[in-house]
C-alpha positions in Angstrom: -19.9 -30.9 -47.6 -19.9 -28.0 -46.2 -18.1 -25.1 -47.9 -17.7 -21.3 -48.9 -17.1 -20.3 -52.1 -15.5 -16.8 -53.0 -17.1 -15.5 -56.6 -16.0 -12.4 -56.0 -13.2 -10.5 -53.6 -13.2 -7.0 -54.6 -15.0 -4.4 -53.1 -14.8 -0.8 -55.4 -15.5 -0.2 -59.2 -12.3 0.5 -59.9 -11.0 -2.5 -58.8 -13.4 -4.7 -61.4 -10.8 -5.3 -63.9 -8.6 -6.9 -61.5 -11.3 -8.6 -59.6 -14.9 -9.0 -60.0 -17.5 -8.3 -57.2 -19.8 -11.2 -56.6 -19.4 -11.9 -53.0 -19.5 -15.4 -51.0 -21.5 -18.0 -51.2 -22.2 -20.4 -48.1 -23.0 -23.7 -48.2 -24.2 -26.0 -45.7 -25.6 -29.5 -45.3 -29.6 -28.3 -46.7 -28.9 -24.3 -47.2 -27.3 -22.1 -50.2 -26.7 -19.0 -48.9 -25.5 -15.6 -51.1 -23.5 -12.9 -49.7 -23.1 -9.4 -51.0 -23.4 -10.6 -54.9 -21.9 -7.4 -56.9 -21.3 -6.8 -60.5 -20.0 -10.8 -61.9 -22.5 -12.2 -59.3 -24.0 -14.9 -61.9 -21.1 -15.0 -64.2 -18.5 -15.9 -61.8 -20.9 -18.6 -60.2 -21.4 -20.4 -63.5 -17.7 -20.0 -63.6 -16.7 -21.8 -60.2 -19.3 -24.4 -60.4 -22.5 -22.9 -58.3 -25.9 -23.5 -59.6 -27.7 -20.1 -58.0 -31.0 -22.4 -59.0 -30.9 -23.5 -55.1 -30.2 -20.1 -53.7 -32.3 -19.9 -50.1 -31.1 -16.9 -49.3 -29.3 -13.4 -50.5 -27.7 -11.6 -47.6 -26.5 -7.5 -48.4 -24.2 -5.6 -46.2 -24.5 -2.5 -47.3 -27.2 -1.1 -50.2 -24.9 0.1 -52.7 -24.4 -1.2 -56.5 -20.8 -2.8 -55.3 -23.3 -5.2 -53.3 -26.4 -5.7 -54.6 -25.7 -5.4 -57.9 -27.1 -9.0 -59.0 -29.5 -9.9 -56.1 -32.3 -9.6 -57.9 -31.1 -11.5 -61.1 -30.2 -14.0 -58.6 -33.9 -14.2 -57.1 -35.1 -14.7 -60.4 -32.9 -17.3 -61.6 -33.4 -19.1 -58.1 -35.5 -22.2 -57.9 -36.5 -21.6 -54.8 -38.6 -18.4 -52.6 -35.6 -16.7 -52.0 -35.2 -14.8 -48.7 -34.0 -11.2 -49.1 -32.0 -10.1 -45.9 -30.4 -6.6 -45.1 -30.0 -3.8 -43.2 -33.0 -2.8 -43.0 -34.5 -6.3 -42.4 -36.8 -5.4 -39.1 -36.1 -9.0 -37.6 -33.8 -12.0 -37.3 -34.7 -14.7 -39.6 -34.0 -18.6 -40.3 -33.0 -19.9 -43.2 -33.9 -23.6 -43.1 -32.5 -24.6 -40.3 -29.7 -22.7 -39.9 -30.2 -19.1 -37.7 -28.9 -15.6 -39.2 -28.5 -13.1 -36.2 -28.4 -9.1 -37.9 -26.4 -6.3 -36.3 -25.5 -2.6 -37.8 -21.9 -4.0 -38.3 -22.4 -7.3 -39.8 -24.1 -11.1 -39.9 -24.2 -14.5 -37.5 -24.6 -17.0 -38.7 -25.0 -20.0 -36.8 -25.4 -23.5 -38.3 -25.3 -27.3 -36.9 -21.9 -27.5 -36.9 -20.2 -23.7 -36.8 -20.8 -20.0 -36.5 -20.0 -18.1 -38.9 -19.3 -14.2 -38.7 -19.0 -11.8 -41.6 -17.9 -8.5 -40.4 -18.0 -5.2 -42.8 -17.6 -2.6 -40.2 -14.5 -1.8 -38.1 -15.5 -2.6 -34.5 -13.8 -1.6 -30.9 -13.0 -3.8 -28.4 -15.6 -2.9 -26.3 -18.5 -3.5 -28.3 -16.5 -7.1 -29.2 -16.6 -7.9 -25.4 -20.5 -5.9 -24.8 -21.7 -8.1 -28.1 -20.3 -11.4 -27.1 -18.7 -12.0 -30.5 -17.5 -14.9 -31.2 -17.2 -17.6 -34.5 -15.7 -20.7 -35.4 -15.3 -18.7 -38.9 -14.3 -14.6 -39.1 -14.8 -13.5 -42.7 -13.6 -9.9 -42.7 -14.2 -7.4 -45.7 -10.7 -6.3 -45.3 -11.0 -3.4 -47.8 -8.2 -0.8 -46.8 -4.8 -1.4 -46.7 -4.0 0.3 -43.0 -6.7 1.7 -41.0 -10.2 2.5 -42.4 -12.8 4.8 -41.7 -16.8 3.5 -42.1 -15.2 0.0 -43.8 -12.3 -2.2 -42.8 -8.5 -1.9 -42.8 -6.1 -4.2 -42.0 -5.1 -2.7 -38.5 -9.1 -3.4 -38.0 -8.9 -6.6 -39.1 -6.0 -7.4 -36.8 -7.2 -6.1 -33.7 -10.9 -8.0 -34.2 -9.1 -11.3 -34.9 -6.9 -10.5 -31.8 -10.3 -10.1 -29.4 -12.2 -13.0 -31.1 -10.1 -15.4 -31.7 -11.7 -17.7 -34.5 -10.3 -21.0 -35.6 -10.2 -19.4 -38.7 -10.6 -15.7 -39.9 -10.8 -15.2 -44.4 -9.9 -11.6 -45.7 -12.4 -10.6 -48.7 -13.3 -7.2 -50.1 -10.3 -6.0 -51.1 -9.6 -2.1 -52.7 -7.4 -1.9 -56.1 -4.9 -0.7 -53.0 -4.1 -4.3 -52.9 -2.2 -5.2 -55.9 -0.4 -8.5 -57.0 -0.1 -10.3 -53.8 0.0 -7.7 -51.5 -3.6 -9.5 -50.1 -1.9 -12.8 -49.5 1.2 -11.0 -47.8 -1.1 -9.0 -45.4 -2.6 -12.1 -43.6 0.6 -13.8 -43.4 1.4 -11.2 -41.5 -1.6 -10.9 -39.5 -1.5 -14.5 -38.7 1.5 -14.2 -37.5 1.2 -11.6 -35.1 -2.2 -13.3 -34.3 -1.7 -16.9 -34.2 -4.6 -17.2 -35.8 -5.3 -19.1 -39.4 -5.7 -16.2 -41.4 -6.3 -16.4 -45.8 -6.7 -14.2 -48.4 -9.4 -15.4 -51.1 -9.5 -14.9 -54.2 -11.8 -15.4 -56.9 -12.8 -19.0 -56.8 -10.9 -19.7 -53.5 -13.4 -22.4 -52.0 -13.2 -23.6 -48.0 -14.3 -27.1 -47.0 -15.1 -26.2 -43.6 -15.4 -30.0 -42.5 -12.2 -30.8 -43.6 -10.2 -27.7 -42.2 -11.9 -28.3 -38.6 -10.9 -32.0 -39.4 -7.3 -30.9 -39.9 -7.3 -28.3 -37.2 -8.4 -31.4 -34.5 -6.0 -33.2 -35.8 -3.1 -30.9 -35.4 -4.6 -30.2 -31.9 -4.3 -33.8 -30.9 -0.5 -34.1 -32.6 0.6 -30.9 -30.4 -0.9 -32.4 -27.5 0.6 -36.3 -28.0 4.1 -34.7 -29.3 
């Protein structure tokens, strides 16, 4: 299986009481793989069911206490020689076998099976074209409402999706802006002005990525035969 569970979607302190910040954890077919683990890091993964013990690697976006909060705890409790990768990691590095590609706006991940982006900086379309983005998988920390500034809003997030066109793209991160379902209604509504899968996780929300690209072939081949 290969899946990606959400322990935490908030992204601010004020937001905590609502939802916790302990980021995403990726997991493919021989990796474990922990982004951005924030304050709840280790208590929402005992929680949802995800033993840190065969942690591989901690990612970071940004250095701040909303992000790294746990990642040392984390190391510690880790069975294995965890590999500490942020911004100011001076090279790309392999976790395993799967490859992590580093730029000043986000991660790459590419794996047997999918690429995987995680975006935590508004980009333009330009660099999106001069980059070569692309992913099977567009996890967005989609933490404004509208437009954001140094972090992402959702006329960011809708633009991005529009130019890379993943077969699926997650929202994550969110601000205390975002209140009772207002998440979930924002990437209905990007999805449909997209056409592109979009969801909103929430704490817990865990993605089988085999099955969803299993389902998405097969509603490919039903559109095509209907």
């Amino acid at each position: 299986m290969v899946e990606i569970i959400f322990l935490g979607t908030g992204s601010s302190l004020d937001n905590l009481t609502r939802r916790n910040a302990g980021g995403f954890v990726l997991k493919t077919e021989s990796e474990q793989i922990h982004f951005d683990p924030g304050p709840g890091a280790v208590a929402a993964a005992q929680a949802f069911n995800v033993n840190l013990k065969n942690t591989d690697a901690v990612i970071i976006s940004r250095n701040d206490s909303i992000r790294n909060n746990e990642q040392n705890l984390i190391s510690q409790l880790s069975d294995k020689q965890t590999l500490m990768i942020n911004q100011e990691s001076k090279r790309l590095n392999k976790i395993g076998t799967t490859k992590t590609e580093r730029t000043d706006y986000g991660y790459k991940i590419i794996a047997k099976n999918f690429t995987l982006l995680y975006l935590f900086k508004p980009l333009t379309k330009e660099t999106i074209k001069k980059d070569k983005l692309n992913a099977d998988v567009l996890i967005l920390n989609n933490k404004y409402l509208n437009k954001g500034k140094e972090e992402i809003g959702t006329d960011d997030s809708y633009k991005i999706i529009q130019e890379i066109r993943p077969k699926l793209a997650i929202l994550t991160g969110f601000s205390s802006n975002f209140k009772g379902d207002k998440h979930i209604q924002t990437a209905r509504d990007l999805q449909k002005r997209t056409g592109v899968q979009v969801v909103a996780a929430d704490d817990g929300t865990r993605i089988d990525l085999v099955s969803y690209a299993a389902l998405a072939a097969q509603r490919r081949i039903f559109s095509f035969t209907k």
